[in-house]
Jmol script that loads the backbone (N, CA, C; Angstrom):
load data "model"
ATOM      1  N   UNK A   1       8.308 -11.094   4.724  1.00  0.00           N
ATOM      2  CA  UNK A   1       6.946 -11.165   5.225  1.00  0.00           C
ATOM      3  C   UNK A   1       6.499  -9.765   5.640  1.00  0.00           C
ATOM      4  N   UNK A   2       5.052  -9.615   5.410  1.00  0.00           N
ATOM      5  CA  UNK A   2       4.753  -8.292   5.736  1.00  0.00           C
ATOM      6  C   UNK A   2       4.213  -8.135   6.922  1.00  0.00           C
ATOM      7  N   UNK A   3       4.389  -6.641   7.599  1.00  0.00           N
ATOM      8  CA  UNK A   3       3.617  -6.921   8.558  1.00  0.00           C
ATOM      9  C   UNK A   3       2.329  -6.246   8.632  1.00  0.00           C
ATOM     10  N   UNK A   4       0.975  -6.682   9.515  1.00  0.00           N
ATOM     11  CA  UNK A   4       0.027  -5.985   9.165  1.00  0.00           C
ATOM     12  C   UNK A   4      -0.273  -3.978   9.112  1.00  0.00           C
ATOM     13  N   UNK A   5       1.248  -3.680  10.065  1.00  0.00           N
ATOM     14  CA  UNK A   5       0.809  -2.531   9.421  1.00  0.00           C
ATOM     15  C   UNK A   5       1.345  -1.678   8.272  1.00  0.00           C
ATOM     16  N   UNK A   6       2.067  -2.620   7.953  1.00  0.00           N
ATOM     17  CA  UNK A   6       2.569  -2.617   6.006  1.00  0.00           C
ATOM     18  C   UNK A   6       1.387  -2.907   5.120  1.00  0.00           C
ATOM     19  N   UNK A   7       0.634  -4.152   5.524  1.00  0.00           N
ATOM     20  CA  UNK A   7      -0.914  -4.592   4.729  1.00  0.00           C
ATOM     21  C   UNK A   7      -1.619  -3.387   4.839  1.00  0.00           C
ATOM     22  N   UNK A   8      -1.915  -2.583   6.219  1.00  0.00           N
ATOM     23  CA  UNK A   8      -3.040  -1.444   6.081  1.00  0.00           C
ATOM     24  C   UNK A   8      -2.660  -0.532   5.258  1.00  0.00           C
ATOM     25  N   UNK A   9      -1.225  -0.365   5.239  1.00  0.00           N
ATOM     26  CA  UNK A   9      -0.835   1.016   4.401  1.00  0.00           C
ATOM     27  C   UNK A   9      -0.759   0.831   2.903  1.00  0.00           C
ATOM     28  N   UNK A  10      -0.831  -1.010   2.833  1.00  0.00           N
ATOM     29  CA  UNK A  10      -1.256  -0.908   1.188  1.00  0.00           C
ATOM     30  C   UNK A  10      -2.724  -0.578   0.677  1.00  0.00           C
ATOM     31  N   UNK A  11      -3.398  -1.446   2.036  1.00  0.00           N
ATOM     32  CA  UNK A  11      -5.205  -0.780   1.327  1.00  0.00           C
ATOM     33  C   UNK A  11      -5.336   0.847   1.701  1.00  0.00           C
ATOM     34  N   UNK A  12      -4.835   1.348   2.445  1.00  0.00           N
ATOM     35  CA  UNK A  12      -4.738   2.675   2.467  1.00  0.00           C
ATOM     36  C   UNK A  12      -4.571   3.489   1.115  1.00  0.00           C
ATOM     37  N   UNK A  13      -3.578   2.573   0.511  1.00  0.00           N
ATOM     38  CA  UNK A  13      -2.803   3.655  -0.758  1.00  0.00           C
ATOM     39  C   UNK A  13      -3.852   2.967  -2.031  1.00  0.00           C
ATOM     40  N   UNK A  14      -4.564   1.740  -1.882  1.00  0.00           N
ATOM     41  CA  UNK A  14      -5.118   0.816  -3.127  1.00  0.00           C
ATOM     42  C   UNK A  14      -6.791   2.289  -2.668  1.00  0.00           C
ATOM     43  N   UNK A  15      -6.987   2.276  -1.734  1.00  0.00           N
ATOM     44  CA  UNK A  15      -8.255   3.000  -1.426  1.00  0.00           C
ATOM     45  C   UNK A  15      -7.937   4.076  -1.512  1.00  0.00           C
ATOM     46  N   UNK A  16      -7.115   5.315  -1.589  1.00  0.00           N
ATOM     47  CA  UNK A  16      -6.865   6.424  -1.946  1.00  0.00           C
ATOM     48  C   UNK A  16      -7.006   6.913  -0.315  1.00  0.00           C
ATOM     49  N   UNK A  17      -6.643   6.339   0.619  1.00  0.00           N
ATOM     50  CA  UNK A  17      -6.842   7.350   1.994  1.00  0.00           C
ATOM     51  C   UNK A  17      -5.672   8.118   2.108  1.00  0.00           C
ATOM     52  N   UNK A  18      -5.587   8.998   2.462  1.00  0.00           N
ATOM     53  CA  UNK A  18      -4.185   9.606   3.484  1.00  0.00           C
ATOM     54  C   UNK A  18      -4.327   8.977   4.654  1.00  0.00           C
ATOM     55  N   UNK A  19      -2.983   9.138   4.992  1.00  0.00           N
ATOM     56  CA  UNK A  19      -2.124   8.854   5.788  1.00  0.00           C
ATOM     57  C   UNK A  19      -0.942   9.321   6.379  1.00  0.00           C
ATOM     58  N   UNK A  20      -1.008   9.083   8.057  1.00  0.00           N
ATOM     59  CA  UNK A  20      -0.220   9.958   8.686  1.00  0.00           C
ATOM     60  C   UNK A  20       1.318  10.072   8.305  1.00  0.00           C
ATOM     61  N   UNK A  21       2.243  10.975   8.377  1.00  0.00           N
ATOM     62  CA  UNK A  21       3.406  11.164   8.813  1.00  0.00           C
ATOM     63  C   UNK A  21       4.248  10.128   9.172  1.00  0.00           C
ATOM     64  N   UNK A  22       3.395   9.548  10.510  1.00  0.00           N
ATOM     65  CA  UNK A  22       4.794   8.590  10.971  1.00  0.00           C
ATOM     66  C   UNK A  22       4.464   7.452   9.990  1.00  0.00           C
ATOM     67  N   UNK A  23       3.764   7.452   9.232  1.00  0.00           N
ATOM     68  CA  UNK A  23       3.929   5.750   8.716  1.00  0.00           C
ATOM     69  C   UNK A  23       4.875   6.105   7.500  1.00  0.00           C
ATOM     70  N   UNK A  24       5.367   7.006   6.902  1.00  0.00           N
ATOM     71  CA  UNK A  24       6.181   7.398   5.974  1.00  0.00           C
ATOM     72  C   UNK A  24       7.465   6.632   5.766  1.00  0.00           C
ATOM     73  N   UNK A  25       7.903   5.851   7.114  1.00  0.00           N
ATOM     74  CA  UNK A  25       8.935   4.761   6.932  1.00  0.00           C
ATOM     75  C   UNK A  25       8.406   3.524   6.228  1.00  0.00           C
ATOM     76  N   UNK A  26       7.170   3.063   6.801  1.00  0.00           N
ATOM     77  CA  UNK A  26       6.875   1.901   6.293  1.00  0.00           C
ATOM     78  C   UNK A  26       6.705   2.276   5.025  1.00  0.00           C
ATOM     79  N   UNK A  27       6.003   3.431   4.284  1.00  0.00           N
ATOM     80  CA  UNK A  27       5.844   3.428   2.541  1.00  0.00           C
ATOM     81  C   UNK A  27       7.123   3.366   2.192  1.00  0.00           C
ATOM     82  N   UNK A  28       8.132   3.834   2.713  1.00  0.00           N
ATOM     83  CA  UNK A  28       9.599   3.747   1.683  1.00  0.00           C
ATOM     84  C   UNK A  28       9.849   2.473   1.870  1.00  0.00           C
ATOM     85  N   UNK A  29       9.876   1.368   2.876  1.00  0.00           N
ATOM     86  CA  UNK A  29      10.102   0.205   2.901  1.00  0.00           C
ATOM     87  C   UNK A  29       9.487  -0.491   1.846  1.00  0.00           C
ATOM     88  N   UNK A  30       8.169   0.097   1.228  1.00  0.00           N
ATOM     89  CA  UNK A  30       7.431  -0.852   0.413  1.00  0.00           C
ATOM     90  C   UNK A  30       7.555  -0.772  -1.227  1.00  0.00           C
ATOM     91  N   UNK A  31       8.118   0.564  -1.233  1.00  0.00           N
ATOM     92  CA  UNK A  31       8.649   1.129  -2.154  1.00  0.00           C
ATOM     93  C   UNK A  31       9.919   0.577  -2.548  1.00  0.00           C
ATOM     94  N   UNK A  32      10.600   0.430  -1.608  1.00  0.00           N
ATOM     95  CA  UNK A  32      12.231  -0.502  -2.097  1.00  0.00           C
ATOM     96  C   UNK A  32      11.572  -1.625  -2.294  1.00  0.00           C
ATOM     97  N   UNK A  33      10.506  -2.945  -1.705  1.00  0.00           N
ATOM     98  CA  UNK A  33      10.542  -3.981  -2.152  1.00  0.00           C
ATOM     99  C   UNK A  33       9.258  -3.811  -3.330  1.00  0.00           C
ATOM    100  N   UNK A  34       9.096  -3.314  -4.134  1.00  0.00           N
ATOM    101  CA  UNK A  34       8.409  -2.894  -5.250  1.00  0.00           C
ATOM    102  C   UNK A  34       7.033  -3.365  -4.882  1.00  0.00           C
ATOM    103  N   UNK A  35       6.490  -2.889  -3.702  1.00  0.00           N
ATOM    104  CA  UNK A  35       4.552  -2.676  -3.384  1.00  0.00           C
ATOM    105  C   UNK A  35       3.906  -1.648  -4.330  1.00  0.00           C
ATOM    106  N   UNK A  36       4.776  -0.709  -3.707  1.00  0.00           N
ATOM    107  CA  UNK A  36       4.217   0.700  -3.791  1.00  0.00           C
ATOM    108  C   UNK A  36       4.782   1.791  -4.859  1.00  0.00           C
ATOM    109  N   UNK A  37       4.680   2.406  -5.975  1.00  0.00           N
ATOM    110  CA  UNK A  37       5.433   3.394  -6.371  1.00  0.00           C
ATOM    111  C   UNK A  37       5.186   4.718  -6.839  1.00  0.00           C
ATOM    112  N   UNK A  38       5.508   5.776  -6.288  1.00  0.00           N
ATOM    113  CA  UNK A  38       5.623   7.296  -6.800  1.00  0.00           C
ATOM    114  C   UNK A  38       4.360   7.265  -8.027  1.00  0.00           C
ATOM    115  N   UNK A  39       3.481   8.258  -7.986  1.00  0.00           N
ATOM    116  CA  UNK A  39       2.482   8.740  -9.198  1.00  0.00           C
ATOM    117  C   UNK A  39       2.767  10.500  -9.203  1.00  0.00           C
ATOM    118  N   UNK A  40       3.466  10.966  -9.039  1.00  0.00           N
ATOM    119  CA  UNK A  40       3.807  12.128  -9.150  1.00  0.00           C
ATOM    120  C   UNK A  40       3.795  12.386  -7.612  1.00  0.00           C
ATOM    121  N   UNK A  41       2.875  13.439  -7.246  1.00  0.00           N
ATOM    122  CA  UNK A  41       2.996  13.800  -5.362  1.00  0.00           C
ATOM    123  C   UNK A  41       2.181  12.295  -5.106  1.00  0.00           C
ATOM    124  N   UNK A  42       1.869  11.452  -5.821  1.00  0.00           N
ATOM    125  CA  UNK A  42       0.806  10.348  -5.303  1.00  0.00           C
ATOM    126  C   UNK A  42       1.499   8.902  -4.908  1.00  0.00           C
ATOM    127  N   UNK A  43       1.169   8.181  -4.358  1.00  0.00           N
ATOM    128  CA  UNK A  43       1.551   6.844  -4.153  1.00  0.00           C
ATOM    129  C   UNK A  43       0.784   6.084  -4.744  1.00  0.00           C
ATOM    130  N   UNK A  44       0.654   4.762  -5.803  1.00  0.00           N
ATOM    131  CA  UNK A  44      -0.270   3.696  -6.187  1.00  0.00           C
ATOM    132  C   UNK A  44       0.995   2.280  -5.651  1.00  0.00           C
ATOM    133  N   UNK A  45      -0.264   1.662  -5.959  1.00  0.00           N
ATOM    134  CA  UNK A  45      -0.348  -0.086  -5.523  1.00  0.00           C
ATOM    135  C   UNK A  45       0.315  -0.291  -7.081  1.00  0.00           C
ATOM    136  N   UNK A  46       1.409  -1.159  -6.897  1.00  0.00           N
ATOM    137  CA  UNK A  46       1.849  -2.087  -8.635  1.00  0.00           C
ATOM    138  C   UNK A  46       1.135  -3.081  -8.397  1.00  0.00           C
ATOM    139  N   UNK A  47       1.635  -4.173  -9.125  1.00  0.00           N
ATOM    140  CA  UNK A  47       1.043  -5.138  -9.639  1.00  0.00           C
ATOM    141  C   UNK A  47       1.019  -6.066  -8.343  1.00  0.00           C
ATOM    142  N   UNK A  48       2.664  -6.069  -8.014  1.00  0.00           N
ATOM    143  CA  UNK A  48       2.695  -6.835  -6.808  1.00  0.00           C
ATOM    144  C   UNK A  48       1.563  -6.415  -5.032  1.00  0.00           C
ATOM    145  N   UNK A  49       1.914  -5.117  -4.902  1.00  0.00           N
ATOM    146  CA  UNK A  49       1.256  -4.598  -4.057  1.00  0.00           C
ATOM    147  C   UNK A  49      -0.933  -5.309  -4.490  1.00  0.00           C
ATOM    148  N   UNK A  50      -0.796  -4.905  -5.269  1.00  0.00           N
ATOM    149  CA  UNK A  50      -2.094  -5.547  -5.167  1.00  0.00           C
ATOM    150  C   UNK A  50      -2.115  -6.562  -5.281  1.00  0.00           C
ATOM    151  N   UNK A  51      -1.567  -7.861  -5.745  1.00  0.00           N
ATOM    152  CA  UNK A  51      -1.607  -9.061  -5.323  1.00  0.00           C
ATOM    153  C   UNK A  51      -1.617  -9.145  -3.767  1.00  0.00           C
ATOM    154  N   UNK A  52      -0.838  -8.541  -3.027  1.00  0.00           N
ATOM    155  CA  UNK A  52      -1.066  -9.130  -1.072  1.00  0.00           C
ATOM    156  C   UNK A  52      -2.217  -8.485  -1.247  1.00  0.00           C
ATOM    157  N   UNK A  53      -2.891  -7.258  -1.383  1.00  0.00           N
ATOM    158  CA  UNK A  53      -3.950  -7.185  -1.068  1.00  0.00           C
ATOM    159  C   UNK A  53      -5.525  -7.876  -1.379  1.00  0.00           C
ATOM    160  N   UNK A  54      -5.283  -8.274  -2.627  1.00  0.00           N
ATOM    161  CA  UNK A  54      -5.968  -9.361  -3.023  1.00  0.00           C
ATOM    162  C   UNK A  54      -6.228 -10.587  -2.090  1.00  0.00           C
ATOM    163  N   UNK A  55      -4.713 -10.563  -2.046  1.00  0.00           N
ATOM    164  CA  UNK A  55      -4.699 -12.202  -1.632  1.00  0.00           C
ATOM    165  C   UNK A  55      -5.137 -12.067   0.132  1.00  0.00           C
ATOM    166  N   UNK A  56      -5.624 -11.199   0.465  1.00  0.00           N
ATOM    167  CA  UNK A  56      -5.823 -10.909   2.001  1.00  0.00           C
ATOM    168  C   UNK A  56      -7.215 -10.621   2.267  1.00  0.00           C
ATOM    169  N   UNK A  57      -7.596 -10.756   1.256  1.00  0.00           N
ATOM    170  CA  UNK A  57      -8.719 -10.825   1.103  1.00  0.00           C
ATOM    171  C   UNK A  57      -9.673  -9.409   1.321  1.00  0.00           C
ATOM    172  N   UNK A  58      -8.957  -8.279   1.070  1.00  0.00           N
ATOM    173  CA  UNK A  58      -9.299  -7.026   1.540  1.00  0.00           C
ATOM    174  C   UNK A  58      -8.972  -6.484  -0.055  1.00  0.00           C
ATOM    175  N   UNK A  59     -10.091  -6.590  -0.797  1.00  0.00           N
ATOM    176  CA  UNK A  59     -10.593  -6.195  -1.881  1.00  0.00           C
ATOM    177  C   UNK A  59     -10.733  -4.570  -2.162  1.00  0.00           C
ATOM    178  N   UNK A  60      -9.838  -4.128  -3.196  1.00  0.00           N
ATOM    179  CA  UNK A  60     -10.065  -2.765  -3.023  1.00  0.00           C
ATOM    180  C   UNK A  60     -11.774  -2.500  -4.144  1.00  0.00           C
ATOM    181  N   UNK A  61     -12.135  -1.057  -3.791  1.00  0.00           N
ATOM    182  CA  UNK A  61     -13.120  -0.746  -4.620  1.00  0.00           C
ATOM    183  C   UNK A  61     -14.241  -1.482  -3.906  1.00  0.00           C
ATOM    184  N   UNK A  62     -14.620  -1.665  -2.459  1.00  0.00           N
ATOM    185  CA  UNK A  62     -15.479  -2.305  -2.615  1.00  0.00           C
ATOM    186  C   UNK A  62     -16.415  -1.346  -1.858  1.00  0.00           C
ATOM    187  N   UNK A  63     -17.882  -0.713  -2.035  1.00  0.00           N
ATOM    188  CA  UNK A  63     -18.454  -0.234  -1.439  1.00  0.00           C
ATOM    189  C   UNK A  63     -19.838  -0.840  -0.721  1.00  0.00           C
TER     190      UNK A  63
END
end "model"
wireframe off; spacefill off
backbone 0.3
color backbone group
C-alpha cells in the first residue's frame, strides 16, 4: 500500500515538478516496486505508476 507521500511524489514526477532531496528515499522505494523509472538524469511514471495515479483520481496534464 502506498502512502500518500509516495502518491504526491508520483504526480510530482507524472507533472514534471522537482523535488526535494529528502524525498529521494521514497523515489528509490518506488523504483524497486516498478512506479517509477530512470529517463536518463530524469525520473518518469511506467505504466503501473500511472495507473495509482489515475486511479486517485489526480489526473496528470490537467490545466
Amino acid at each position: 500500500m502506498l502512502t500518500d507521500a509516495q502518491i504526491a511524489t508520483l504526480c510530482d514526477i507524472g507533472q514534471s515538478i522537482a523535488f526535494s532531496d529528502d524525498r529521494h528515499g521514497e523515489l528509490f522505494e518506488l523504483i524497486a516496486d516498478g512506479y517509477v523509472e530512470r529517463d536518463g538524469d530524469l525520473f518518469k511514471l511506467t505504466a503501473k505508476g500511472e495507473a495509482v495515479v489515475v486511479d486517485r483520481g489526480a489526473g496528470l496534464n490537467e490545466a
